[in-house]
N, C-alpha and C positions, 0 to 999 in steps of 0.2 A: 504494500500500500504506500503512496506517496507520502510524504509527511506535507504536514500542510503549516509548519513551524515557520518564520521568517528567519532567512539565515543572518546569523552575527559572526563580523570577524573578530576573533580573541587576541590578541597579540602581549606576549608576555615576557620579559627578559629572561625567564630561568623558565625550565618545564615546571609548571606546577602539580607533580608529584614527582616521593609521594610527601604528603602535609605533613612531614616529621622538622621543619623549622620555619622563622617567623614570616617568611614571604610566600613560601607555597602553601604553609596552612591559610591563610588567605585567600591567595588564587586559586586555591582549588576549591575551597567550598563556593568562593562565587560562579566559580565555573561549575560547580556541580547545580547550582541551585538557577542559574543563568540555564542550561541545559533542558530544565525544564519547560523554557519558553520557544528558545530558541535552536535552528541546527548550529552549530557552534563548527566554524573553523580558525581552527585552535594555530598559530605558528610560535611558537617559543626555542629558545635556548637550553643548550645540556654544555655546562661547564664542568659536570664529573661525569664523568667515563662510568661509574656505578647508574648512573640516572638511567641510561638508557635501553636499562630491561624493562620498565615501566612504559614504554610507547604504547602497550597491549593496554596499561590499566586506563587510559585515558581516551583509546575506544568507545566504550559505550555510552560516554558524555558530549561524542565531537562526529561530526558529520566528515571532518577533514580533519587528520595532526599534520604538521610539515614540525618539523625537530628537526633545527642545526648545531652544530659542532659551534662551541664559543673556546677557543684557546685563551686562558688569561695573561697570558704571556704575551702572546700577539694583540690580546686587547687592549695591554698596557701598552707597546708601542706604540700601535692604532691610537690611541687616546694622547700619550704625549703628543706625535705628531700633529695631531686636530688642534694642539694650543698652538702651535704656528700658526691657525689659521683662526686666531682666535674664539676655537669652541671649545665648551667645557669637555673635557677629557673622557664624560660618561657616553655622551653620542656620537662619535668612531667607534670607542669601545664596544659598543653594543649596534654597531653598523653593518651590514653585509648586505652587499648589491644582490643576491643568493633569494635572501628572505626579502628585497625589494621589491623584485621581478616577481617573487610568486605572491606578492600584496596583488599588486597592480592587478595580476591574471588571474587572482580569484576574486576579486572585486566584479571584475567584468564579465566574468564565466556566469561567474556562480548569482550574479543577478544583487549583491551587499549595496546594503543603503544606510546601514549603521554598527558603527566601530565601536569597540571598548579596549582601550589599550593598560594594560597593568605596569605600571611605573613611569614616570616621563621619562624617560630615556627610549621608549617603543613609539612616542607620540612619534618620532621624525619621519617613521613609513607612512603616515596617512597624512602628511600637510598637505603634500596634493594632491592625494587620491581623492575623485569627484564623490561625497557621500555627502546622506542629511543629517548627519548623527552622529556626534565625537563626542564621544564619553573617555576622559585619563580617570582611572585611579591613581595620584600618585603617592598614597599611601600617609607617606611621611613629608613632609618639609627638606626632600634631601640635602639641599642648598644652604639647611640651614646644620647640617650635621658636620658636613665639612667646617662650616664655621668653627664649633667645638670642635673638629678635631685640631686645624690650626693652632685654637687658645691651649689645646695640651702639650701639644710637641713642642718639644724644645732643638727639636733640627730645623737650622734656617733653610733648608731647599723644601724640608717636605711641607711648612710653616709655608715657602712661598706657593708650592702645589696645591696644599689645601683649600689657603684663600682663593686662588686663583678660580678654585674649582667651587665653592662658596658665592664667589661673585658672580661668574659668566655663568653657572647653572642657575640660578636665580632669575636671571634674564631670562634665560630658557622656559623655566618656568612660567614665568610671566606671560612671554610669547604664545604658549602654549595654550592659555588661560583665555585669552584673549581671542585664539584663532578657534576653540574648542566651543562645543555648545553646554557641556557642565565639568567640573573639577571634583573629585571625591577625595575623603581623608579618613584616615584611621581615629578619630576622635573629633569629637567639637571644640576640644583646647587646640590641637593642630590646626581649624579650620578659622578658628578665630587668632590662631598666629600669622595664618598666608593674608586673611582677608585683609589685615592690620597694613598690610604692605601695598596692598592692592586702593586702585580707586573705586569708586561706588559700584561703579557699572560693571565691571570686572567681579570686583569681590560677591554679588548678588548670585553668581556662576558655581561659586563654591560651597560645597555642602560636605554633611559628615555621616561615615555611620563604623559603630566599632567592629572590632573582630569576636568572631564569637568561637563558643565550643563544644565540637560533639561529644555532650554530656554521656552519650551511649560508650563512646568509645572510652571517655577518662570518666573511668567509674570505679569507682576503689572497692570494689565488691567483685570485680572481676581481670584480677589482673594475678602472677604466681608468688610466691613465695619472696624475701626479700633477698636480693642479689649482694651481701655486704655483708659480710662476717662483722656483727658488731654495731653499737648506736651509732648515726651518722646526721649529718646534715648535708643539706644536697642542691648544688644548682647547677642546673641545664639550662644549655644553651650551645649551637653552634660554636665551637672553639678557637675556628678562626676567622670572626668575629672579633673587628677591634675592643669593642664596647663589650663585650662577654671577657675578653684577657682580660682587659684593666678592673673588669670589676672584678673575679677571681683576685687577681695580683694586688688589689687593693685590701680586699679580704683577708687573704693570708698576711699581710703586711700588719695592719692594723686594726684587726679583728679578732682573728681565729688564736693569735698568741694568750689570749685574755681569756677564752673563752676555754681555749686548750687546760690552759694553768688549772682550770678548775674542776674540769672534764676530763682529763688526760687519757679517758678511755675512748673519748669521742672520736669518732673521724671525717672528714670534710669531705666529701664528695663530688667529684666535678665531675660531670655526665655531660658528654656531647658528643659530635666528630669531629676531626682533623685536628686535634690540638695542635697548637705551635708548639715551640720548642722552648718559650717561656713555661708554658703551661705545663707541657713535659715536668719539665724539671719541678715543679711543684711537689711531684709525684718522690723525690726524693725525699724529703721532708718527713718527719715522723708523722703520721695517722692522715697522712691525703692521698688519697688515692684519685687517680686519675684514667677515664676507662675509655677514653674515646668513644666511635660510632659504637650504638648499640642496640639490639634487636625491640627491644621496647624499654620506652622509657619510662611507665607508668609504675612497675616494682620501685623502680628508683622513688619516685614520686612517694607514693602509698608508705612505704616501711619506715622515711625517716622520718627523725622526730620532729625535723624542721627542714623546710625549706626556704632559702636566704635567696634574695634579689640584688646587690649591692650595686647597682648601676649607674655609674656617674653620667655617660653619657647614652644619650638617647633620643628619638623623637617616636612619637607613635602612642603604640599601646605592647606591653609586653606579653607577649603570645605565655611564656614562663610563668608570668603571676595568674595569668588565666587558667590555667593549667592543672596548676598546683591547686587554685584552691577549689576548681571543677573536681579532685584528687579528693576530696575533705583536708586539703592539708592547710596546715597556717604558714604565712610568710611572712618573714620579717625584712625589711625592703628599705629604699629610697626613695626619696620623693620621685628622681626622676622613673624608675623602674611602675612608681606607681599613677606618676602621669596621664590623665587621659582616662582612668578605668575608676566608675563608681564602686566604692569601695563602703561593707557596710561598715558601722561605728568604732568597733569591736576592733577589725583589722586596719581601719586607720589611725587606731593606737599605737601600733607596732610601722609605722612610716618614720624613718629619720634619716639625715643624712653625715652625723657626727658618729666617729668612728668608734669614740665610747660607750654611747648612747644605743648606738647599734649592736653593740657587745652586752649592752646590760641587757637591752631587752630580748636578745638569743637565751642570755642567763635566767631572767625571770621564768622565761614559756618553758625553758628548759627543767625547769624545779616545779611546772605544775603540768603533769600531763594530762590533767582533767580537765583543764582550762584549755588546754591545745585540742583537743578533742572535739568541747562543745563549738570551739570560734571553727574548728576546721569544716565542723557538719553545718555552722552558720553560712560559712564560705559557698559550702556545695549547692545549700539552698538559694542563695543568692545567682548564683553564676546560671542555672535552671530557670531563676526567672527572668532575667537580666539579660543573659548572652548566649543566644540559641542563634546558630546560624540561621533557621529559615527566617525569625523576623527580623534578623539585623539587613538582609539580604534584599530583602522589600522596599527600602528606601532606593538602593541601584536602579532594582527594575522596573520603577517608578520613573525616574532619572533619564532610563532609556526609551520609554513608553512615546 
């Protein structure tokens, strides 16, 4: 039988599975819940070589996948080179005349009259492709994240690459805004930070809606046994991840020593993949363990006693604290980690960004695990009514209508 769906082109810079970190749990459930409207043809990026058993799982969501090879190595070239010609570094990066030519020839084939592109850096294939209908997710304020990392580095070339890349994406940004028919964001604090930069007429373009989560799936009632010989505390997140190292390395710094002294049977837990070779070495250290990619991360979750957010920098909403507390677990966090996400009273106790303050209140929750228990069931309940993909996903298809 024909489908009688309108077709949407999806254009995405990473494949969006599978949802095991912050960009493709996103893009995938919008594409999964998108899917149900629309035939979806999907073109994104596989910058690991592991990604690309999943072509199969994105089948039954897409009328068309097109998946290219992204080298980050070649992208970083591609991207220096682009500042010669004064463009931010992200769009070379993420450019291939490859995935241009097949924009253009499914546009035309296939009869598309409305785009949805995930991250501005994908907007650049559709500026002049003829549609009625440009929809960016750009998720975050990228533009604004290079800012922060400049303010941290203390090396003057990557200090001048960051801004660099801070300034001209921001342009970008803007341009995009401008040329687009609406702008989505991971939160209303993010949407009310672009709009702040923007003029009236522009900033009216931009809307918000957060990240949610399948409550079915992080459900602490069904997940195995705990994978960690021993009490731990535990945070996940992609590890190479600048903003995941520093917070880790910030942790062990001026945290975990305090915490250790008193717990000495504790152990720190760092759950993700690809750790760098900072993060490695952590792993030396008495009682941290460090485990890289791992087959699920929800035992992780579920068994310790705490899960810690320490996030200095950031934009968006943390897929991590969502996670956790969908887990029943309690977190104890930073402001920036907790940015962007309604939080009920109970766990906005446990928000600080001083590194003793963050240590005592690891110590307090630590000495009451009856207390940890009912905030973490508070948590679950909250995030079931609050952050279900299908109604955070409503406002998009709304968006696109």
């Amino acid at each position: 039988m024909m489908s009688q769906k309108e077709p949407l082109l999806f254009l995405c810079h990473r494949i969006p599975f599978p949802p095991n970190k912050g960009d493709k749990i996103r893009s995938f459930h919008i594409l999964k819940q998108l899917a149900e409207r629309y035939d979806i043809y999907l073109a994104a990026f596989v910058d690991d070589d592991n990604d690309w058993q999943y072509e199969s799982a994105l089948q039954p969501y897409c009328k068309e996948v097109k998946l290219l090879p992204l080298k980050p190595l070649w992208g970083k070239v591609r991207g220096l080179l682009g500042m010669l010609a004064g463009k931010p570094i992200s769009l070379p990066y993420f450019y291939s005349r490859a995935l241009q030519n097949w924009v253009v020839d499914t546009v035309q084939s296939k009869g598309i009259h409305k785009a949805f592109v995930y991250s501005s850096a994908m907007a650049q294939y559709i500026e002049q492709v003829p549609l009625d209908k440009r929809v960016a997710d750009f998720v975050d304020v990228d533009s604004d994240k290079w800012r922060q990392y400049a303010e941290k580095t203390a090396n003057p070339l990557l200090k001048f690459v960051y801004g660099w890349e801070h300034r001209t994406l921001f342009s970008y940004e803007k341009k995009i805004t401008q040329e687009f028919d609406a702008i989505t964001l991971v939160s209303e604090d993010e949407a009310a930070f672009f709009r702040q930069s923007l003029p009236q007429e522009l900033a009216a373009k931009v809307d918000a809606f957060p990240n949610g989560v399948d409550g079915e799936f992080f459900n602490p009632d069904d997940c195995g046994p705990s994978p960690v010989d021993g009490p731990y505390l535990v945070f996940t997140g992609a590890m190479d991840y600048w903003a995941n190292v520093d917070a880790v390395l910030w942790f062990v710094e001026h945290v975990w020593p305090v915490i250790n002294k008193q717990h000495p049977e504790l152990i720190f837990a760092i759950v993700g993949g690809n750790p760098t070779d900072k993060v490695k070495a952590l792993a030396s250290q008495n009682n941290i363990i460090v485990t890289g990619r791992v087959e699920d991360i929800r035992p992780y979750i579920k068994h310790a006693r705490l899960a810690v957010a320490p996030l200095r920098i950031a934009r968006g909403i943390q897929n991590k604290v969502l996670e956790a507390m969908a887990m029943a677990q309690t977190v104890v966090m930073t402001g920036m980690a907790a940015e962007g996400i309604r939080l009920p009273a109970n766990q906005q106790s446990l928000v600080t960004d001083e590194a003793d303050l963050f240590a005592a209140s690891c110590l307090e929750m630590l000495a009451d695990p009856e207390r940890v228990a009912e905030l973490g069931q508070e948590n679950r309940e909250w995030i079931a009514t609050h952050y279900q993909w299908q109604a955070v996903v409503e406002k998009l298809t709304d968006v696109l209508a």
